[in-house]
VEXPA-923254 format. One record per residue (C-alpha): x, y, z negated. Coordinates in steps of 0.2 Angstrom, whole numbers, padded with zeros to 4 digits, always signed. Example, Ala and Ser with C-alpha at 12.3 -4.5 7.8 and 13.67 -1.06 7.14 Angstrom:
+0062-0022-0039
+0068-0005-0036
end
This chain:
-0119+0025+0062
-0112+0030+0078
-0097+0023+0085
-0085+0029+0097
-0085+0028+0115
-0068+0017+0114
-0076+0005+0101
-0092+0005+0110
-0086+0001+0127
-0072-0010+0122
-0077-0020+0137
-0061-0029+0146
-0068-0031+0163
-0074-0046+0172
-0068-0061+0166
-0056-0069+0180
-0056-0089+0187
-0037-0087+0180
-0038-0087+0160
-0020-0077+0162
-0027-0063+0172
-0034-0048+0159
-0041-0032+0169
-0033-0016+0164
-0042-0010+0147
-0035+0005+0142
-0043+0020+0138
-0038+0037+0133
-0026+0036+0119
-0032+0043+0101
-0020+0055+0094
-0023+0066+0079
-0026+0083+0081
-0012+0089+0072
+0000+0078+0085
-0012+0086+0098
-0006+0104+0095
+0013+0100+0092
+0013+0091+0109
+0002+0105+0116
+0016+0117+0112
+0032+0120+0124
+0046+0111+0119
+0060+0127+0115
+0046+0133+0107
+0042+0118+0095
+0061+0117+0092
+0065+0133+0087
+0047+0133+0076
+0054+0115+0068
+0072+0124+0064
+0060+0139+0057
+0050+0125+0049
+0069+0120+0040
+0075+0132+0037
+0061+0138+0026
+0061+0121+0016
+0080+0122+0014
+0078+0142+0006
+0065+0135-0006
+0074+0120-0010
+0090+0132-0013
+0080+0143-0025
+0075+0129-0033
+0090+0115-0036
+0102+0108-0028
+0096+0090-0033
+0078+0095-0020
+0090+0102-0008
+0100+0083-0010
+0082+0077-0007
+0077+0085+0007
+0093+0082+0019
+0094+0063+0014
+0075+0064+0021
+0077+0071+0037
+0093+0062+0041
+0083+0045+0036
+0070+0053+0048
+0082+0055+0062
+0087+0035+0060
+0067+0030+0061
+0065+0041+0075
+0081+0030+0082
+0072+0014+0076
+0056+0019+0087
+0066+0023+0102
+0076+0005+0102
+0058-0005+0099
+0049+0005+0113
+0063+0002+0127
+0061-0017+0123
+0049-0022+0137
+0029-0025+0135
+0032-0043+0145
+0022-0047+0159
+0005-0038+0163
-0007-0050+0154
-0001-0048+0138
+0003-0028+0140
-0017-0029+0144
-0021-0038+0129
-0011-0028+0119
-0020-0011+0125
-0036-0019+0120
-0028-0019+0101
-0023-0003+0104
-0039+0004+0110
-0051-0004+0097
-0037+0002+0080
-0034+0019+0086
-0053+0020+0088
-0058+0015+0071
-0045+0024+0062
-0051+0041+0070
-0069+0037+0067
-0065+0031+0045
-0052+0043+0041
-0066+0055+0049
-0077+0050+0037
-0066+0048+0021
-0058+0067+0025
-0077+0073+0022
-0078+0062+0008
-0060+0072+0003
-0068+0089+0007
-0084+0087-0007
-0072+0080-0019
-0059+0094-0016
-0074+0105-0021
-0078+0097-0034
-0062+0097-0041
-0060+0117-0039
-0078+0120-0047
-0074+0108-0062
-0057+0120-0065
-0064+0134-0063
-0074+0131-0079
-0062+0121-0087
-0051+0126-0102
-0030+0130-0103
-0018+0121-0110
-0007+0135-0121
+0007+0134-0107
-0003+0139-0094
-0010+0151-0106
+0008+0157-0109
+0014+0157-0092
-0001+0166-0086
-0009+0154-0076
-0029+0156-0074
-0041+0146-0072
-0044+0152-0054
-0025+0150-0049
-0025+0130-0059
-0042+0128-0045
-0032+0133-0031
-0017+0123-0037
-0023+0106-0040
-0034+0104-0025
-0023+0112-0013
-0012+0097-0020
-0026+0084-0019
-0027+0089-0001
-0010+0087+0003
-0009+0070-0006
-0023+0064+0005
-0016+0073+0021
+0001+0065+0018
-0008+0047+0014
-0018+0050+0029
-0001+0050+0040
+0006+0040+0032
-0006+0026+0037
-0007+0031+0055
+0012+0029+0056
+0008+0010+0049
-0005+0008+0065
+0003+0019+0076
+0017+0006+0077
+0011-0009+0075
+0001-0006+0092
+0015-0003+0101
+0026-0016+0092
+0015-0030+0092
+0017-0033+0114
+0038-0033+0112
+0039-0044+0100
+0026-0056+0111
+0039-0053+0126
+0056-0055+0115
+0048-0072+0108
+0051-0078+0125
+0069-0078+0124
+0074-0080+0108
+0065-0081+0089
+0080-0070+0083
+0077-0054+0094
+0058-0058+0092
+0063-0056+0073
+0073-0040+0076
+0060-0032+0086
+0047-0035+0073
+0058-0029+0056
+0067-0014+0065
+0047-0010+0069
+0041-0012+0051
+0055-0003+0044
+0050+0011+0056
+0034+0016+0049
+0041+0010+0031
+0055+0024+0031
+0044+0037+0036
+0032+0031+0024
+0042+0031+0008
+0050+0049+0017
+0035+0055+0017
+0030+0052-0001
+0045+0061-0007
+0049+0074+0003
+0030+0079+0001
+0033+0080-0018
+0048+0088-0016
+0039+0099-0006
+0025+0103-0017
+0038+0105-0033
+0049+0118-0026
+0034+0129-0018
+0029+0129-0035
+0042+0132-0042
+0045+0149-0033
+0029+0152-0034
+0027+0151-0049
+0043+0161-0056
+0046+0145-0064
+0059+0147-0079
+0060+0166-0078
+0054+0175-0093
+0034+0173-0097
+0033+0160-0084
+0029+0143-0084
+0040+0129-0090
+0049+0118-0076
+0046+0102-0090
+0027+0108-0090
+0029+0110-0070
+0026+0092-0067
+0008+0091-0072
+0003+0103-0056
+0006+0090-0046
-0006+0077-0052
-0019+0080-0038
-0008+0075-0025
-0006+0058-0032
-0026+0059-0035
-0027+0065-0015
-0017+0048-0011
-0026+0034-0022
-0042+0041-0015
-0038+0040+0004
-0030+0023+0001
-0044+0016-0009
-0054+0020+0004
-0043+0015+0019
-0038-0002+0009
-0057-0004+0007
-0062-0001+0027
-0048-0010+0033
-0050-0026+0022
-0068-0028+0027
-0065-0025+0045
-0051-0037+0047
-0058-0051+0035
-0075-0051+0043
-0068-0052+0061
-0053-0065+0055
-0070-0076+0045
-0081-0074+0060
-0067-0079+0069
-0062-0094+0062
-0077-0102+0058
-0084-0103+0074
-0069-0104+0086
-0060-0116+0076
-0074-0127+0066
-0090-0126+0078
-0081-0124+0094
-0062-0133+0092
-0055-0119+0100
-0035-0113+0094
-0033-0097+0083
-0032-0082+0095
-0039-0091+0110
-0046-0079+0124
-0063-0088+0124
-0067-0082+0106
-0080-0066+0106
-0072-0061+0091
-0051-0061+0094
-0050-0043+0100
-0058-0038+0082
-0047-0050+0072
-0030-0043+0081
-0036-0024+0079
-0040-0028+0059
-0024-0036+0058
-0017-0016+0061
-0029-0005+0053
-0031-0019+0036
-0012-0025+0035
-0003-0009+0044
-0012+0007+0041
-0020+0002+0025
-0004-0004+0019
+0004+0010+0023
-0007+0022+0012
-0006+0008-0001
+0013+0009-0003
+0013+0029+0000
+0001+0032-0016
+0011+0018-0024
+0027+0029-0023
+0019+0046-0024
+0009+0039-0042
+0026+0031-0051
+0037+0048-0045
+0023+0060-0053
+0020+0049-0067
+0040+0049-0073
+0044+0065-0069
+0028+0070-0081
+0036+0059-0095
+0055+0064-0091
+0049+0081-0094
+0041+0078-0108
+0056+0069-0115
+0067+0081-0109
+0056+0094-0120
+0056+0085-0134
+0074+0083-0134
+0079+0101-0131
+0091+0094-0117
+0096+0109-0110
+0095+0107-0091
+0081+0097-0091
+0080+0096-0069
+0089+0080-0069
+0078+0070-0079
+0061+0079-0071
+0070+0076-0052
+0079+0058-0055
+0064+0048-0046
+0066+0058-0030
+0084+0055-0030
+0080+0035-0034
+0069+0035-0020
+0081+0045-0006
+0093+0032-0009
+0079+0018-0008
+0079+0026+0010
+0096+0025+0011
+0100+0007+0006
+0086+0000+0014
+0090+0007+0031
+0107-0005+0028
+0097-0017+0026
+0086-0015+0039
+0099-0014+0052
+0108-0030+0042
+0096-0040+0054
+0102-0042+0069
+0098-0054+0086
+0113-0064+0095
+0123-0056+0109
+0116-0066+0123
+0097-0072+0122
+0104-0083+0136
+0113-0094+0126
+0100-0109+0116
+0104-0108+0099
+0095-0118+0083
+0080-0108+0077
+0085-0100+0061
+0073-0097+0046
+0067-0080+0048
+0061-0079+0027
+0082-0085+0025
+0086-0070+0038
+0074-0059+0029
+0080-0063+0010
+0100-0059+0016
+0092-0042+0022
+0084-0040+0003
+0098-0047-0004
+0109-0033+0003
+0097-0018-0002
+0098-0026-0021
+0115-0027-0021
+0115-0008-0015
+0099-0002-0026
+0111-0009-0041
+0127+0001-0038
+0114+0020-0031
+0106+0017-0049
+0120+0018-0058
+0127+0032-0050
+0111+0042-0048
+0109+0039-0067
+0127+0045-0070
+0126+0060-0060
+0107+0067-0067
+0104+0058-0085
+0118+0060-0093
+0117+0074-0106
+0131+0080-0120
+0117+0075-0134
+0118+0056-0133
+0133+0052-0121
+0129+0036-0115
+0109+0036-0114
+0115+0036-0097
+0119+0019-0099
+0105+0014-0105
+0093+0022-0093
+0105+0012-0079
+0101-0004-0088
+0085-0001-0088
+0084+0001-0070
+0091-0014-0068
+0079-0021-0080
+0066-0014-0067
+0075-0021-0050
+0078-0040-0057
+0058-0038-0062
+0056-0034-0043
+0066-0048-0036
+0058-0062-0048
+0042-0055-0044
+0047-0059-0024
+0054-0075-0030
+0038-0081-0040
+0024-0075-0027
+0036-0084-0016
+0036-0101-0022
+0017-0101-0025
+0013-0094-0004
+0026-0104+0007
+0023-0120+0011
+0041-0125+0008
+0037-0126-0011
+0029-0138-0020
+0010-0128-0023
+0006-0127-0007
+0009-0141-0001
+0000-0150-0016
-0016-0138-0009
-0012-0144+0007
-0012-0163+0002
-0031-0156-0007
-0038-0152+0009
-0035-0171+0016
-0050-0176+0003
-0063-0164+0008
-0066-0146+0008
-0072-0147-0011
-0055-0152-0016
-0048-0138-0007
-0057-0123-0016
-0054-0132-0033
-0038-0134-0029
-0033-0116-0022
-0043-0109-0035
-0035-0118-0049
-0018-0113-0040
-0022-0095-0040
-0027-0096-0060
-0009-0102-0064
-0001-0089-0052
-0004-0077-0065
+0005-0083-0079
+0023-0080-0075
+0020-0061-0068
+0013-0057-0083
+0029-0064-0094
+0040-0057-0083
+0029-0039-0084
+0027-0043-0102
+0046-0045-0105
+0052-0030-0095
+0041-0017-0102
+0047-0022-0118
+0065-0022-0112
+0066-0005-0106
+0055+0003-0120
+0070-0005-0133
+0084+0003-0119
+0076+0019-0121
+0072+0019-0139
+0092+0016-0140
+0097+0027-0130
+0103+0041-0144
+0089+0055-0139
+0078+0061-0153
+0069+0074-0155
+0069+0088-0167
+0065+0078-0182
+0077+0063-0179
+0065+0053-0170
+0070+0042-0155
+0061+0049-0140
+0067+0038-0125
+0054+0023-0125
+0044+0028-0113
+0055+0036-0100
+0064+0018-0100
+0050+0011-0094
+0049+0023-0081
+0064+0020-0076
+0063+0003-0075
+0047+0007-0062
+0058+0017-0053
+0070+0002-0052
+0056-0009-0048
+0051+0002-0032
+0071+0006-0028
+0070-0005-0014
+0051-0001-0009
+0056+0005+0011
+0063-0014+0014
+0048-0023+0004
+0037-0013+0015
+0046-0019+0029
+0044-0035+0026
+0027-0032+0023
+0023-0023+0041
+0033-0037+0049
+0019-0048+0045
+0002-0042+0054
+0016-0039+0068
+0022-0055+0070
+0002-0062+0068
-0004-0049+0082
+0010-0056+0093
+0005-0073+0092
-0013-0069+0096
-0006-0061+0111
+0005-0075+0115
-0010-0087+0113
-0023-0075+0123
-0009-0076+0139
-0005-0094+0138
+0011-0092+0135
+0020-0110+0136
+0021-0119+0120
+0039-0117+0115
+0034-0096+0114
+0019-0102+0104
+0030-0111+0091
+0042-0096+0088
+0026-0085+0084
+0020-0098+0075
+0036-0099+0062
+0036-0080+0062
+0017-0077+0058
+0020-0090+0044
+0035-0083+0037
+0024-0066+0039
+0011-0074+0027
+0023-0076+0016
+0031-0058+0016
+0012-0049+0018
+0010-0062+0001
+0025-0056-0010
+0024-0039-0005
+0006-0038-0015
+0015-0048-0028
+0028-0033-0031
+0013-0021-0026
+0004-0025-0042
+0018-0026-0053
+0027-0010-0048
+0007-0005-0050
+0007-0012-0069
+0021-0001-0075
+0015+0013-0065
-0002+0013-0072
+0008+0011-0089
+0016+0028-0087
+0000+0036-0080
-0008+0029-0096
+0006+0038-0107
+0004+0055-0096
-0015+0055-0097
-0015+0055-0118
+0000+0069-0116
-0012+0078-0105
-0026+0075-0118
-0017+0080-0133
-0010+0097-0122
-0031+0102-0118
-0034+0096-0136
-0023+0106-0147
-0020+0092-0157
-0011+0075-0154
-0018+0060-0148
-0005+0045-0149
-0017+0030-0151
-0033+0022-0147
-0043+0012-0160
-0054-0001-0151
-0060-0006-0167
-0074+0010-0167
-0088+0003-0155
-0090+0013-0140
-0071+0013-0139
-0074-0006-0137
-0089-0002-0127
-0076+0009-0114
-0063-0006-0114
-0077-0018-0109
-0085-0007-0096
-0066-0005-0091
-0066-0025-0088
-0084-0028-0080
-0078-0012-0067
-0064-0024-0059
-0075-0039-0057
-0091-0027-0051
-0078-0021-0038
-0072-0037-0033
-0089-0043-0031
-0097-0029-0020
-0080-0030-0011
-0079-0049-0007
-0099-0047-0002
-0095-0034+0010
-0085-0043+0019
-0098-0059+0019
-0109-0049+0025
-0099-0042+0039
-0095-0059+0042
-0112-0064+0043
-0114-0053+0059
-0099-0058+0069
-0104-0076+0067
-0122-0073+0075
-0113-0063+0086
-0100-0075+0092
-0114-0091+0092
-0126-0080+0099
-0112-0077+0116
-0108-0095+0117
-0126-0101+0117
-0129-0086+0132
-0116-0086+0140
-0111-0104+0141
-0099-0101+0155
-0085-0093+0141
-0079-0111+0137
-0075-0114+0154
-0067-0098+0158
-0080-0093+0170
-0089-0079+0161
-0082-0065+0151
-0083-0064+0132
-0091-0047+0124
-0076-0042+0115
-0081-0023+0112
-0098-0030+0103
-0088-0039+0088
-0077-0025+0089
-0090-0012+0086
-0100-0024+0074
-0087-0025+0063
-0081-0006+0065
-0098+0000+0059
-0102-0014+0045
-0084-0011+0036
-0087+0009+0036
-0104+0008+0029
-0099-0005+0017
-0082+0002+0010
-0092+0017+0001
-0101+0008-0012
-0085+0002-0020
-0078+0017-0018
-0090+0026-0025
-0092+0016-0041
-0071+0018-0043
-0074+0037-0043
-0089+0040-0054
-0086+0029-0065
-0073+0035-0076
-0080+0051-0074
-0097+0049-0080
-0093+0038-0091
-0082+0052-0099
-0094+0063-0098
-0108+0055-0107
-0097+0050-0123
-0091+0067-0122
-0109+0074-0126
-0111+0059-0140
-0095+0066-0147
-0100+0082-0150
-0116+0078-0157
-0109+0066-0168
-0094+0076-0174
-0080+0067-0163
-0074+0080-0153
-0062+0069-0144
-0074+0052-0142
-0075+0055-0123
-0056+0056-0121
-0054+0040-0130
-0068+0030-0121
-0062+0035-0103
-0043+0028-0111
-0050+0012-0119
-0059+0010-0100
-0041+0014-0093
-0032+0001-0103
-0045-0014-0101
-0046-0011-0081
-0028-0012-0080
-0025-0028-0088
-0041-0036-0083
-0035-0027-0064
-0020-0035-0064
-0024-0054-0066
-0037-0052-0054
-0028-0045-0042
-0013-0058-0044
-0029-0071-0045
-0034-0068-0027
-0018-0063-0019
-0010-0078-0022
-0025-0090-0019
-0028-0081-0004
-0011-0083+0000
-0009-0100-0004
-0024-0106+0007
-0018-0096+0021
+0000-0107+0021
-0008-0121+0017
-0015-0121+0034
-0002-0116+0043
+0007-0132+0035
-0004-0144+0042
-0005-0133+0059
+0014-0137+0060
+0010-0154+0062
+0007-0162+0044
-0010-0172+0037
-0015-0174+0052
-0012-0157+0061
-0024-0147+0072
-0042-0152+0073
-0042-0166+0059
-0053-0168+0045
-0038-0160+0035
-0035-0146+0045
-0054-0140+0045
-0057-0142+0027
-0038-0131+0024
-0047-0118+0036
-0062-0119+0023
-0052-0110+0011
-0042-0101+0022
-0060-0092+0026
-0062-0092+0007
-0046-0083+0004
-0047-0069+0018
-0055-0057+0008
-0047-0063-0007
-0029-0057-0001
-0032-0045+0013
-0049-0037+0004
-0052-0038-0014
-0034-0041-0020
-0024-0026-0012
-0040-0013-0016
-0039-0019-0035
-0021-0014-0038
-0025+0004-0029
-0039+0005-0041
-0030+0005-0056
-0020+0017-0052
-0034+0028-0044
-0043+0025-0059
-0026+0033-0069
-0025+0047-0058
-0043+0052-0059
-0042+0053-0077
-0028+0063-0075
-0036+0074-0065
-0054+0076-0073
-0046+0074-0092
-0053+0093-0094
-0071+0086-0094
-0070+0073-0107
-0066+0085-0120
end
């Protein structure tokens, strides 16, 4: 394939005598075309086309309640404060020309691969959207969209309209992540020089940058989509639609965001894990150079995968998580609210959006709870920056406790069971503590002040044998107490609901399962700080390469070093909480997709016997599809690996001058190595997670018919569902933690323990730190987006399986 110009070329002049001395290595900035045309425009113009822009959303958002009006002016004002965050990081200085050099090489080889793979997977977007709108246009109604007077032809345009939003929006929404990272990554290398706590600040108030205009995104887009929809539509009105069956049109844009950040979770992984192996092995095992030394062929790759893996790819990942859980409850409060007969049913179908414009809200505090001493001048006892970070959390919790209970007051409190409220406030609490053990737990199995890693460590002094069984053996126990603690919150806030006094018309209690979604929603309440804490990582990590790249002195290097550690550990936990607020979600979507089913079907559809065999059949296939994908994932990335380390051995041999600083290393050919290989390789994996479900539903649908069991397909594709969710989520807490426990367990004996640097110890702990790259940063963060692609897909395509 045929890279860009900026990838290509990523030459960085001739290498100078003085290592410190980096020629200038920018090249035109990307910028995507949409910011393009806005910056292309004149100013007065652009403003008075913004107000235009608001004033618009605010007539719909009247029209439609005053909740979504809520919504959209806690969004903008939460807007107006990231636009404040960017400012105060970018008018921190970029330190001295070196490491402003360096960092525009980052710049130039991330912007260049996320133009050239989110090029390639908006095409991959395009044939699906048509696909989409040729399957609708021959699927069957449900009766409300029969009632309403919704077509066929008008459900087409809907959905993918709404799939291409979804994937616009998560498209953004991981360019943001990259966008400031880049930018970021060079002030937080020049604050380290004065002191570890503005370095810290620089970094968080960076991360929560691109995290509130992540998590705004996500709702504000919803929001969107619900209330154009709702005029539209003449939603409510006589022989119109139903606002609890209004919900349901907006599956396509959760379906738009898994599939761009499977994709950009998939491309990102590779290229940073091949680039960060390649790397490693041959810098620091063949060579004895440092992590991030200038001599390494392959740094400039492994500090631009740090932004498009852990950044942009994150940033997607946390978009599709918020969009998925918001669509999923709002579908079953609905539902419930339907059931129920509540009258105004708004606040039940609306309360996520609410939940999640005060996550905005209370995470901002706690963003800017974090703050550096007065005078950087003045020496003062480096702090631990994971003790600074957790106050920070601490605050949001206290904070996401007392918005709960008052959004849950204000919108789910209804004249037919008085205090369900109460319940439902419970039950977000349920989900909140689930959130902070969950931190707690990944915690204590990643940093290397707790006992697991540091028995890993100890491992690594008898050989690099002992530190894979170890780390593996690690990562296998890891699993058991997330699952309890899932296991025990689930049930929790299904009792909560069930308690809650609603019933339905026959006397039945109806409230189980929207108290499971509202313990997600609890769960996620504090998603914009946990995604700060995540963004803070590949930060700190790209400003320690740049420190090191500069030859900073030592004392810089060590504050880096704290931070990117403590960044492991942050990067670690929020994947943790990823794949648990993932569980519950894919929970709900689970519920939502046999609601959906029953809807097309005409007839109910409450349970799945995995005693009739190709149910089974579909559960197994469901299992062997997460180790398939974890397979071909963790292969693409050794294969891409492959080629850096030939690369990289192949320059040294040649060029034998690098070591000594005389000649140049060829950064741009790892970097365009690596860019090719993890495009080319991300679309096998991506592909199976796509067509599996649906051909899968498909064929059973066909054997269903013939054999008399009209909804054999339906149940297959739900049995596959079920299985890939629980066998998804121990693998997924499998590798992150034993890639995450490796990764620590070096930096513990970097620090100075078992030897230290370039021991026996240390190079066996960077053994299975090489094991675990694309364990963590690869495979584990793709699995947990594939469950819940897999849900929304299913969703999506339920019409072909019946």
């Amino acid at each position: 394939m045929m890279m860009d110009d900026d990838m290509e070329n990523g030459s960085l002049g001739p290498f100078q005598d003085r290592p410190r001395t980096f020629p200038n290595m920018r090249s035109k900035s990307y910028v995507p075309l949409i910011f393009r045309v806005l910056m292309g425009i004149n100013a007065r113009v652009l403003f008075v086309l913004f107000l235009l822009g608001f004033g618009v959303i605010f007539y719909i958002g009247t029209s439609t309640s005053p909740i979504i009006v809520f919504v959209f002016s806690v969004c903008i004002i939460t807007f107006v404060f990231a636009m404040y965050l960017s400012k105060w990081v970018l008018a921190n200085d970029e330190g001295p020309p070196e490491m402003a050099q360096i960092s525009d090489a980052i710049r130039d080889g991330a912007e260049g691969f996320f133009r050239t793979q989110y090029g390639t997977i908006s095409k991959m977007a395009c044939l699906l959207a048509l696909l989409i709108f040729s399957i609708y246009l021959f699927r069957s109604t449900t009766p409300q969209q029969e009632s309403s007077g919704i077509g066929r032809a008008t459900s087409a345009y809907i959905t993918v309209a709404a799939f291409l939003l979804g994937a616009l929006c998560s498209g953004m929404a991981g360019y943001v992540g990259m966008w400031v990272s880049v930018r970021a990554n060079v002030r937080v290398s020049s604050a380290a020089r004065r002191s570890a706590r503005e370095a810290l600040q620089v970094a968080v108030r960076a991360g929560g940058f691109s995290a509130i205009v992540v998590v705004g995104m996500a709702v504000i887009g919803i929001a969107i989509l619900y209330s154009t929809f709702y005029v539209w539509l003449g939603v409510d009105s006589p022989g119109s639609m139903k606002v609890t069956d209004l919900p349901l049109l907006l599956v396509g844009y959760g379906f738009g965001a898994s599939f761009v950040a499977l994709f950009a979770q998939l491309g990102g992984g590779i290229y940073t894990k091949a680039a960060d192996v390649g790397a490693d092995l041959v810098g620091k095992l063949e060579q004895g150079i440092p992590e991030d030394d200038p001599r390494n062929p392959a740094v400039i790759a492994d500090l631009v995968g740090d932004n498009v893996g852990d950044c942009a790819a994150r940033g997607a990942d946390l978009f599709e998580s918020i969009a998925a859980e918001i669509i999923s409850a709002m579908i079953l409060g609905g539902t419930m609210a339907q059931r129920c007969k509540i009258e105004d049913p708004s606040g039940f179908i609306l309360f996520p959006l609410v939940v999640h414009s005060f996550d905005l809200v209370i995470s901002s505090v706690g963003i800017l709870s974090i703050r550096s001493t007065r005078d950087s001048s003045v020496k003062v006892p480096m702090e631990d920056p994971m003790a600074i970070l957790q106050k920070g959390y601490s605050v949001t919790i206290v904070l996401a406790v007392l918005t709960f209970g008052v959004s849950t007051r204000w919108l789910l409190y209804t004249e037919q069971a008085p205090s369900a409220w109460l319940n439902f406030a419970l039950c977000g609490l349920v989900g909140i503590i689930t959130a902070y053990v969950f931190v707690w737990i990944t915690k204590y199995y990643t940093d290397y002040k707790h006992e697991p890693v540091r028995t890993l460590a100890l491992a690594s002094s008898t050989g690099h044998g002992t530190n894979i069984i170890a780390g593996v053996s690690l990562g296998l126990e890891s699993t058991a107490l997330p699952v309890l603690v899932i296991s025990v919150s689930i049930v929790s806030a299904y009792w909560l609901g069930q308690t809650s006094g609603l019933v339905d018309e026959t006397g039945n209690p109806t409230g189980g399962l929207f108290g499971t979604a509202v313990a997600t929603m609890g769960m996620l309440s504090t998603a914009a700080y946990v995604l700060t804490m995540d963004m803070f990582g590949p930060i700190a990590d790209n400003a320690g390469g740049i420190v090191e790249m500069s030859q900073q002195p030592e004392s810089v290097r060590e504050i880096t070093d704290v931070l990117d550690a403590v960044g492991n550990t942050t990067k670690a936990t929020t994947k943790g909480f990823a794949i648990g607020s993932a569980a519950l979600a894919s929970f709900l979507l689970f519920s939502a997709y046999m609601d959906e089913v029953a809807a097309f079907a005409h007839e109910p559809f409450k349970q799945v016997d995995i005693a009739v065999p190709e149910v089974f059949i579909g559960g197994l296939l469901g299992s062997m599809l997460i180790f398939l994908f974890s397979a071909w994932a963790c292969s693409a990335v050794g294969r891409t690996a492959q080629e850096v380390v030939k690369e990289v051995r192949r320059q040294f041999i040649e060029r034998p001058g690098i070591m000594e600083y005389k000649v140049k290393p060829d950064y741009g050919r790892c970097v365009a190595i690596v860019a090719s290989a993890s495009l080319r390789e991300m679309i096998k994996p991506g592909a199976l997670a796509i067509i599996s479900p649906i051909v899968l539903g498909f064929l059973f649908r066909i054997l269903g018919y013939y054999s008399g069991h009209p909804l054999l397909g339906a149940k297959v594709v739900a049995a596959m569902l079920m299985f890939a969710t629980v066998s998804g989520i121990l693998m997924a807490l499998f590798l992150n933690t034993a890639g995450g426990a490796w990764d620590n367990a070096k930096k513990f004996i970097e620090t100075g323990a078992l030897g230290g640097k370039g021991s026996d110890t240390h190079k066996a702990a960077v053994t299975g730190d090489t094991v675990g790259d694309p364990f963590k940063d690869t495979a584990g963060p793709s699995i947990h987006v594939l469950i819940k692609m897999l849900a929304t897909i299913t969703l999506v395509m339920a019409p072909i399986f019946l």
